[in-house]
KOLSE-731169 format. One record per residue (C-alpha): y, z, x; residue in three letters. Coordinates in steps of 0.001 Angstrom, whole numbers, plus 524288, in hexadecimal, padded with zeros to 5 digits. Layout:
(r (Y,Z,X),ALA) ...
This chain:
(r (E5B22,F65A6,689BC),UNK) (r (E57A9,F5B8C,680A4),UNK) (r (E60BA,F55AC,675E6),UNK) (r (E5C6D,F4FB0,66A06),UNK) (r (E64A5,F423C,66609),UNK) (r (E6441,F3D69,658DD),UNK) (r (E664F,F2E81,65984),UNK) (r (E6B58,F2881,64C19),UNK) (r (E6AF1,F1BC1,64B66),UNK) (r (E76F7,F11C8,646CD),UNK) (r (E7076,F0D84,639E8),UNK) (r (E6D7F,F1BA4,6376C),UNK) (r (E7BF6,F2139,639CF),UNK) (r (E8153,F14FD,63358),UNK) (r (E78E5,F1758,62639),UNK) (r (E7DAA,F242D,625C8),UNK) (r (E8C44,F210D,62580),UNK) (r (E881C,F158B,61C0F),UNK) (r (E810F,F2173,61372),UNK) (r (E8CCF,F2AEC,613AF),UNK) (r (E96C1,F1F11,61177),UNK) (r (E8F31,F1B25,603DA),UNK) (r (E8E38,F2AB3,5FFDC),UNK) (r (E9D01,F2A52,601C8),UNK) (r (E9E51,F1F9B,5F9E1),UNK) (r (E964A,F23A4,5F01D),UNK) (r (E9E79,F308D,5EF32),UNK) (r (EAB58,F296F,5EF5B),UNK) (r (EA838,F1FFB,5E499),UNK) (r (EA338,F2B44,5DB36),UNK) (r (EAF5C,F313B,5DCE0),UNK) (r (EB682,F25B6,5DAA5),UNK) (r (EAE1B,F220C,5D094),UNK) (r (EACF1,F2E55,5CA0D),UNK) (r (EB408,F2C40,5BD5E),UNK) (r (EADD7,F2062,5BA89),UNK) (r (EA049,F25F2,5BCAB),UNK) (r (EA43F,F312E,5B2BB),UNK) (r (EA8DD,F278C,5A806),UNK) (r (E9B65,F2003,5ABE2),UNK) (r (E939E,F2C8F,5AAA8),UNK) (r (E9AFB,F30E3,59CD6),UNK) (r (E9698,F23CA,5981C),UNK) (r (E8868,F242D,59BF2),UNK) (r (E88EC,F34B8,595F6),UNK) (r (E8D49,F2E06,58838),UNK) (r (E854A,F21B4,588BF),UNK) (r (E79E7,F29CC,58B4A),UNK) (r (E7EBA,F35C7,58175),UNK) (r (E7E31,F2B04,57764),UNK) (r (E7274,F26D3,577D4),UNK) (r (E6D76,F2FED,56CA5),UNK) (r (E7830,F29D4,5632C),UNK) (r (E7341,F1D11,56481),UNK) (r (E6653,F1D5D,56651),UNK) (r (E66FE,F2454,55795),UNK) (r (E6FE8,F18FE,5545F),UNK) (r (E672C,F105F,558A5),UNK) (r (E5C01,F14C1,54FAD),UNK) (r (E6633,F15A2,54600),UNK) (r (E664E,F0740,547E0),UNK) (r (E5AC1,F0351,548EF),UNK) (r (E552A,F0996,53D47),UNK) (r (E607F,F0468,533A9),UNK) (r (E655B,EF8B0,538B3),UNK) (r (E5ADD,EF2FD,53F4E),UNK) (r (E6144,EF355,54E27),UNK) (r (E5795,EF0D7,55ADA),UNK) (r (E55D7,EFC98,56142),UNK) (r (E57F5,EF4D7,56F00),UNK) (r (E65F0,EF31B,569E0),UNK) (r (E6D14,F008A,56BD3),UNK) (r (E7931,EFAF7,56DB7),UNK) (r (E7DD2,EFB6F,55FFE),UNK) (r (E7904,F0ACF,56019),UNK) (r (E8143,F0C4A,56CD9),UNK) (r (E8D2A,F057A,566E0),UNK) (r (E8BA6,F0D15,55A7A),UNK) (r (E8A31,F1981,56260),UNK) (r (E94D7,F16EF,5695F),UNK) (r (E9D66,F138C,55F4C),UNK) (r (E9AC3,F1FDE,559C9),UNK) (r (E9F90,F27D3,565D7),UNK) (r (EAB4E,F20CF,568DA),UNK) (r (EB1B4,F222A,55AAF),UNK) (r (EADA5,F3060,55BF5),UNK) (r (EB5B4,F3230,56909),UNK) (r (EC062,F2A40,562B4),UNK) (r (EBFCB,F3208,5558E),UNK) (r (EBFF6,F3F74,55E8F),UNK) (r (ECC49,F3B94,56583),UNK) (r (ED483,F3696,559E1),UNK) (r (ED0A4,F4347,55266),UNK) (r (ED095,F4DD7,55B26),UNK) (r (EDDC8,F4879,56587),UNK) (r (EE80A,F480D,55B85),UNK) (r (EE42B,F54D6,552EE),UNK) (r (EE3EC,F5CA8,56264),UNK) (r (EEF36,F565A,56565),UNK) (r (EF830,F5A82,558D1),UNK) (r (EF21A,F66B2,555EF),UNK) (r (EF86C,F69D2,562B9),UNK) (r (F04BA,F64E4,55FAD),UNK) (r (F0554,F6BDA,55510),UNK) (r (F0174,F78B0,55A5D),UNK) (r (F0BFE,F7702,5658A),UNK) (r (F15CC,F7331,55B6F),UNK) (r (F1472,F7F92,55245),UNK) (r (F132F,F88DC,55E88),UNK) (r (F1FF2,F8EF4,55C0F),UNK) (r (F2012,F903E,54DC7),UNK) (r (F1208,F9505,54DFC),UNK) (r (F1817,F9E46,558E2),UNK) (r (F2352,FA483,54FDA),UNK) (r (F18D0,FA3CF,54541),UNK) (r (F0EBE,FAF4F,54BC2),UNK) (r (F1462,FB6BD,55715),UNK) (r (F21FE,FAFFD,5547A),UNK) (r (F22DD,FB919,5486E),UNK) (r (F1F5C,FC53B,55060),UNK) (r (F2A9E,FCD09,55220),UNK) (r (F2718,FD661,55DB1),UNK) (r (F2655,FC8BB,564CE),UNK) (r (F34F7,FCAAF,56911),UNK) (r (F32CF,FD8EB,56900),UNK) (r (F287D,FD578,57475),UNK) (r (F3103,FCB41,57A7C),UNK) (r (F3A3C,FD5A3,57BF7),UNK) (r (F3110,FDD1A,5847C),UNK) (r (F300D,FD475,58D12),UNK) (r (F3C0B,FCEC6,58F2F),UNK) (r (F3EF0,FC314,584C1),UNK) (r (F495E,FC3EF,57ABE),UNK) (r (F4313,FBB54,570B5),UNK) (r (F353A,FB976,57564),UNK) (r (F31D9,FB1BD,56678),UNK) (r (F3C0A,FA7AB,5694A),UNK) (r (F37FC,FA5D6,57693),UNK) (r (F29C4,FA2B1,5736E),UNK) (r (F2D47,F99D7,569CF),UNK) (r (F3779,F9195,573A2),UNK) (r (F2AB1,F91EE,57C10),UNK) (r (F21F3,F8CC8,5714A),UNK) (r (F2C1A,F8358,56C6F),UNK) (r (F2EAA,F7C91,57A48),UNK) (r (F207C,F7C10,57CF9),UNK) (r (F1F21,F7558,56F3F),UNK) (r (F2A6A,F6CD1,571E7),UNK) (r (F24B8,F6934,57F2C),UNK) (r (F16E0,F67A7,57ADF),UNK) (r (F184C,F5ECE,571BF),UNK) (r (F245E,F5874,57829),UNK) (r (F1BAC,F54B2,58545),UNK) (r (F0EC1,F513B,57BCA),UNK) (r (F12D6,F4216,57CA0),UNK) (r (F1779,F425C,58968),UNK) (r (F097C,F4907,58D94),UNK) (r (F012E,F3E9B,5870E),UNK) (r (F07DE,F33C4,58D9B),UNK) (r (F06C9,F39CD,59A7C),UNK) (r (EF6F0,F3AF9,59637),UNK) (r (EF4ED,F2B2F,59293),UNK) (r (EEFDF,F29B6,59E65),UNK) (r (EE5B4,F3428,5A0A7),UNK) (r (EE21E,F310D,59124),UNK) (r (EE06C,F2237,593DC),UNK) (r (ED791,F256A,5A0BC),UNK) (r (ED0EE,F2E39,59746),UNK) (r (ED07D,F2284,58D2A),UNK) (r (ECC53,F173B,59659),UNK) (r (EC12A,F224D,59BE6),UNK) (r (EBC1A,F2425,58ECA),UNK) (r (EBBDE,F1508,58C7F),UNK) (r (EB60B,F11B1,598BE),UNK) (r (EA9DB,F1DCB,594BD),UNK) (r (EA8BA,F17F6,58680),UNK) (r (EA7FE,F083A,58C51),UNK) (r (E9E6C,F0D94,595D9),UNK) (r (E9655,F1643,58C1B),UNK) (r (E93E7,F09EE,582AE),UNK) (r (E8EEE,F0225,58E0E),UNK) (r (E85BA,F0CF4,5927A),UNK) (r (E80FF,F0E23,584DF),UNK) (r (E7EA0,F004C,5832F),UNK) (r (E79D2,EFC26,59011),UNK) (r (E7436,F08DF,59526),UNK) (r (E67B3,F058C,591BB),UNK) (r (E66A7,EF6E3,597FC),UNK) (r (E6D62,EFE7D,5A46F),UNK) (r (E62B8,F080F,5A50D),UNK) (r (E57B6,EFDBD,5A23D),UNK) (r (E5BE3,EF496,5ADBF),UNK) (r (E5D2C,F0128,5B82A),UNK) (r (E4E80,F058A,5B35A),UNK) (r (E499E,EF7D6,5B3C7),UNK) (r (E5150,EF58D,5C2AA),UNK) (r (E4AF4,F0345,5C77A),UNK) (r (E3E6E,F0266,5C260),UNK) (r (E3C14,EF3A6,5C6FB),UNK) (r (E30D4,EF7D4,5D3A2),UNK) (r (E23CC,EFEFF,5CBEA),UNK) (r (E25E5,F0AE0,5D6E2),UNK) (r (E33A4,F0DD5,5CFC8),UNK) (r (E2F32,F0EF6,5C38B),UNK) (r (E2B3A,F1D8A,5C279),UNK) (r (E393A,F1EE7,5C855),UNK) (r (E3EA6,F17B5,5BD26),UNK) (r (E3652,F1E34,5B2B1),UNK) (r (E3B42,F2BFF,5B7BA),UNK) (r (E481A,F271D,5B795),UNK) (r (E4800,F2292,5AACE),UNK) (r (E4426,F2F54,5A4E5),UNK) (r (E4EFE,F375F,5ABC6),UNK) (r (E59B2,F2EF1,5A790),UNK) (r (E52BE,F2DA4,59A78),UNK) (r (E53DE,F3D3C,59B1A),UNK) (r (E61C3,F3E20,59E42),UNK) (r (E6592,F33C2,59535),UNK) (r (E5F2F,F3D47,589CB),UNK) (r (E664B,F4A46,58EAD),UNK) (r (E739E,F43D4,58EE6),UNK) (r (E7019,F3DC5,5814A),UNK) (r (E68EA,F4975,57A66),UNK) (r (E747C,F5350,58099),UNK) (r (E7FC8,F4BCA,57A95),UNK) (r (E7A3D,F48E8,56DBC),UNK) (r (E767C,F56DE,56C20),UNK) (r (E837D,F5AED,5704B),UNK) (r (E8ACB,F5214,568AA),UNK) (r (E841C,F575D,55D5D),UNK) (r (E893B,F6574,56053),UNK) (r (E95A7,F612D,56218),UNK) (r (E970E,F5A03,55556),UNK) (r (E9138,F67BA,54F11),UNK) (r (E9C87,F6E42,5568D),UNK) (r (EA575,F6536,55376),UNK) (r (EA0FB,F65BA,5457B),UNK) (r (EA338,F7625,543EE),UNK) (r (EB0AF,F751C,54A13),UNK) (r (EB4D9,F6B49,540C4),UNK) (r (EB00D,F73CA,5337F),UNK) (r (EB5D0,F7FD1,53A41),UNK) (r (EC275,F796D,53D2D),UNK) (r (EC29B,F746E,52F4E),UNK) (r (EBE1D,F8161,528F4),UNK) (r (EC9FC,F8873,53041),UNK) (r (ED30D,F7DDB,52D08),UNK) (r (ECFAA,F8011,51D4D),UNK) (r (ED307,F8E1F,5211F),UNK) (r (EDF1E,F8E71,528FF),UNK) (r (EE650,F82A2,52416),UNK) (r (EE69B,F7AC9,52FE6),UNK) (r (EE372,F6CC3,5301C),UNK) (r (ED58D,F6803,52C40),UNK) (r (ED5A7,F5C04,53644),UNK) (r (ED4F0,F6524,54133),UNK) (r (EC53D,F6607,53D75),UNK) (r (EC09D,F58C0,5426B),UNK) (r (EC8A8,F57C6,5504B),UNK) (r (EC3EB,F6632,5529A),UNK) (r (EB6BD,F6197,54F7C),UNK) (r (EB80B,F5670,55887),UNK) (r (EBDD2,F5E41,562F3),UNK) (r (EB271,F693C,56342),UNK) (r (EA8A7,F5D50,561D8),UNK) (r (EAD37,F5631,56EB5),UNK) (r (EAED9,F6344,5765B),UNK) (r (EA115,F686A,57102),UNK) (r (E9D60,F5C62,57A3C),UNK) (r (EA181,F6338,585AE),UNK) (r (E952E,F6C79,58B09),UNK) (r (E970C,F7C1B,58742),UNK) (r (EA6D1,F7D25,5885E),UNK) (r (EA8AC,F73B0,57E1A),UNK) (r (EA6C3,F7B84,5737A),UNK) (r (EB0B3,F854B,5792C),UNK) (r (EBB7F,F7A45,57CD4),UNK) (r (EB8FA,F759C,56E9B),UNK) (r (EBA9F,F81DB,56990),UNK) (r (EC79D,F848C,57009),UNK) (r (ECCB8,F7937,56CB5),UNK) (r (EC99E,F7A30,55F61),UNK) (r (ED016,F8659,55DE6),UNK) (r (EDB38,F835A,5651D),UNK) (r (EDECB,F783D,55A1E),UNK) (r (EDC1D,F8027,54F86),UNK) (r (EE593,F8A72,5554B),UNK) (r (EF0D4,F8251,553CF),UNK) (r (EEE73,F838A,54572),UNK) (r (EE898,F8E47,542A5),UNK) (r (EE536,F98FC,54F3C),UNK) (r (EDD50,FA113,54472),UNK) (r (ED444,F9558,540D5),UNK) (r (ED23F,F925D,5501D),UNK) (r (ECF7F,FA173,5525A),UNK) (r (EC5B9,FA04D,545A2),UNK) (r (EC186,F92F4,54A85),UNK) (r (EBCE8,F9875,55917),UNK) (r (EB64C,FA414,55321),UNK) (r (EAED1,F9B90,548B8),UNK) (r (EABA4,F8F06,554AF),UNK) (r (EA5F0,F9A4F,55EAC),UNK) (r (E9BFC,F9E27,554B7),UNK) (r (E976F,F9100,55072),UNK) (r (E9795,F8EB2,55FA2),UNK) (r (E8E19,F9930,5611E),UNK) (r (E84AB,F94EC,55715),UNK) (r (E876B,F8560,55D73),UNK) (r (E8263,F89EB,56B3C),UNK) (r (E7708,F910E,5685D),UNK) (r (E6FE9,F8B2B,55CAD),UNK) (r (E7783,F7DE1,558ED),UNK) (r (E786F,F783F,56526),UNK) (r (E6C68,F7D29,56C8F),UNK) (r (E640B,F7711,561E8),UNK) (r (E696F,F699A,561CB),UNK) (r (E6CCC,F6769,57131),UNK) (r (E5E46,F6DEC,572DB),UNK) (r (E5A68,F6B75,57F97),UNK) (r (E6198,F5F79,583DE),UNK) (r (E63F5,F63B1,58FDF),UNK) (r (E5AA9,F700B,593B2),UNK) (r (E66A5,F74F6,59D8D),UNK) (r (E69B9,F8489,59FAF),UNK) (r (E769B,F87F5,59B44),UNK) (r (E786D,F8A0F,5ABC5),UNK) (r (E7671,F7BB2,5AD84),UNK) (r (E7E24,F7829,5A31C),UNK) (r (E8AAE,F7EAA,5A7DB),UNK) (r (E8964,F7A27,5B462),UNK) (r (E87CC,F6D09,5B05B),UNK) (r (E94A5,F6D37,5A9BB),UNK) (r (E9CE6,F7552,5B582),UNK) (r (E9807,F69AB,5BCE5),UNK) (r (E9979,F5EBB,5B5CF),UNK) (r (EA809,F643C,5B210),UNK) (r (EAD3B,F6632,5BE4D),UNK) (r (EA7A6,F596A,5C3D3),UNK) (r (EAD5A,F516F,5B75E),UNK) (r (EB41A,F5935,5AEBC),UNK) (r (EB136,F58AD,5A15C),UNK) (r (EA77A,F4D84,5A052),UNK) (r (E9F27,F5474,5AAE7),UNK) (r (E9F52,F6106,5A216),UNK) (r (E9A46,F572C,59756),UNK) (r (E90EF,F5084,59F4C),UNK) (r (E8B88,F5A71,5A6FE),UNK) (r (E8165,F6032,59DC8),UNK) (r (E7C07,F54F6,59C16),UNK) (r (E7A8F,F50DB,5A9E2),UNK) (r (E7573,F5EB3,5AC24),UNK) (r (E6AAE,F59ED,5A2A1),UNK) (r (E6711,F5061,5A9B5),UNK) (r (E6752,F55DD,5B70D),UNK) (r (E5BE7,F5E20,5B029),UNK) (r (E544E,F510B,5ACB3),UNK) (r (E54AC,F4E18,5BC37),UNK) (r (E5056,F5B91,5BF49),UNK) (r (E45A0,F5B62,5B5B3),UNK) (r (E4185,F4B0E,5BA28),UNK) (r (E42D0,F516A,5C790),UNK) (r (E3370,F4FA8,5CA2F),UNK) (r (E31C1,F43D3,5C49E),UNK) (r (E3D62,F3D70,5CC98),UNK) (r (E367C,F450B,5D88F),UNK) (r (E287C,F3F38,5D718),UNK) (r (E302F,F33DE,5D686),UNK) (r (E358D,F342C,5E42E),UNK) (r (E293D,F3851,5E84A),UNK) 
């Protein structure tokens, strides 16, 4: 009987070790790498989300003050100007007012206690039944310790947090730094990688292709965050007026209407549970003051909601992205178990343009061929 050898020769055996040593490598420094690559990636997301803002500012520019239209980096600056005093403003509005509404809802819990179901007097009647003497006075011990202790361990609980806040702070400098330099340099970057792949007359076609699917992506991620940027400063907008209307009603104070107008805008940003999160939130603040004007406040935000979703919204995002609803979701399950929250953010559109590949699909393929 006859055997069949396979003989493999040393080059052959040695290129495959080489091949699955450099895979490895590859794998290890992505994982090593992978936070950096994410802050990279944010960076690239807002350079490129940007783009609308200062290509307007640019004509803004160059129709009233006479500026080249080759020199976009005063536009860029400008833009980005613009979004970092925004982030700024958000923070110093929206931290403290969170921050000592909650305080101050912790701190009243016991009189607020004594003041509804305090005054109740089957309350000891039912404490009775079920085994406490003085069931009143032993909810408000409870409420009083946990008050004490809240408030008593806030300090202690924002020291122990410096350091996760400064990674958080360096993070977000290291994304801004890195956005400006995109913005200002993106295109020179992109203009030398054309010019380097496109140098032989057989690659042009390549390049040509290429050029129109990044030119493609580059106008989903743009048109998708300016249009939803827009609906989240109409959002952002309503919850303000409502929180100010109810304020005017229920005597609570009317500088809860800008950081709760802040607080739906930036959570608006988040794809289809933002609104909700926002909305929670929102309430949640407003119960501290008033519970009716929260309750009144839900009821009032789910309609406007409604009407949001499926005629405001629709009409100005358009089709941006021409995704199912299917795709959508899935996008974000993905992208937030893989990165959390920024994949959630990011993943739509990605998704969008994964569909740009799909549809360049032939193109790229008569390429190859």
């Amino acid at each position: 009987m006859s055997k069949n050898i396979v003989e493999v020769d040393t080059k052959t055996i040695i290129r495959f070790w080489l091949v699955l040593l450099a895979i490895l490598l590859v794998i290890f420094f992505f994982y090593k790498a992978s936070a950096a690559l994410i802050i990279i990636g944010i960076s690239i997301f807002l350079a490129i989300a940007l783009k609308p803002l200062v290509n307007r500012l640019n004509k803004f520019l160059t129709k009233h003050l006479g500026v080249s239209k080759s020199h976009r980096a005063a536009s860029a600056a400008i833009a980005y100007s613009i979004i970092v005093v925004f982030v700024i403003t958000i923070v110093a509005i929206v931290g403290p007012v969170v921050v000592n509404e909650t305080s101050k809802f912790v701190q009243q819990l016991p009189t607020r206690f004594n003041e509804s179901i305090g005054g109740w007097e089957g309350i000891n009647e039912f404490g009775h039944s079920i085994g406490v003497n003085n069931l009143q006075e032993e909810i408000t011990k409870v409420l009083s310790d946990f008050s004490n202790g809240f408030l008593g361990n806030l300090g202690s609980t924002v020291i122990s947090s410096i350091g996760v806040i400064g990674d958080l702070i360096m993070k977000g400098i290291l994304i801004l730094v890195l956005t400006l330099l995109f913005m200002l340099e993106g295109h020179e970057i992109t203009d030398v990688i054309w010019r380097s792949l496109g140098s032989r007359k057989e690659d042009q076609k390549a390049v040509t292709v290429a050029k129109r699917i990044v030119a493609r992506m580059s106008n989903v991620i743009s048109t998708y965050a300016s249009r939803q940027v827009l609906v989240a400063m109409l959002d952002g907008g309503f919850t303000m007026l409502l929180v100010f209307i109810l304020s005017l009603i229920f005597n609570f104070s009317a500088s809860l209407a800008v950081p709760m107008g802040l607080i739906a805008f930036v959570f608006y940003l988040i794809p289809m549970f933002g609104q909700i999160i926002s909305a929670c939130l929102v309430a949640a603040i407003l119960a501290f003051s008033s519970p009716i004007a929260a309750v009144i406040f839900v009821g009032v935000y789910i309609i406007y909601a409604q009407i949001e979703n499926n005629a405001i919204a629709p009409k100005i995002q358009g089709d941006a992205l021409r995704l199912p609803a299917v795709a959508i979701l899935a996008a974000m399950v993905i992208g937030m178990y893989l990165f959390g929250l920024v994949g959630a953010i990011l993943a739509i559109p990605i998704a969008g343009c994964i569909r740009v590949l799909i549809e360049e699909y032939p193109n790229i393929k008569s390429i190859r061929e």
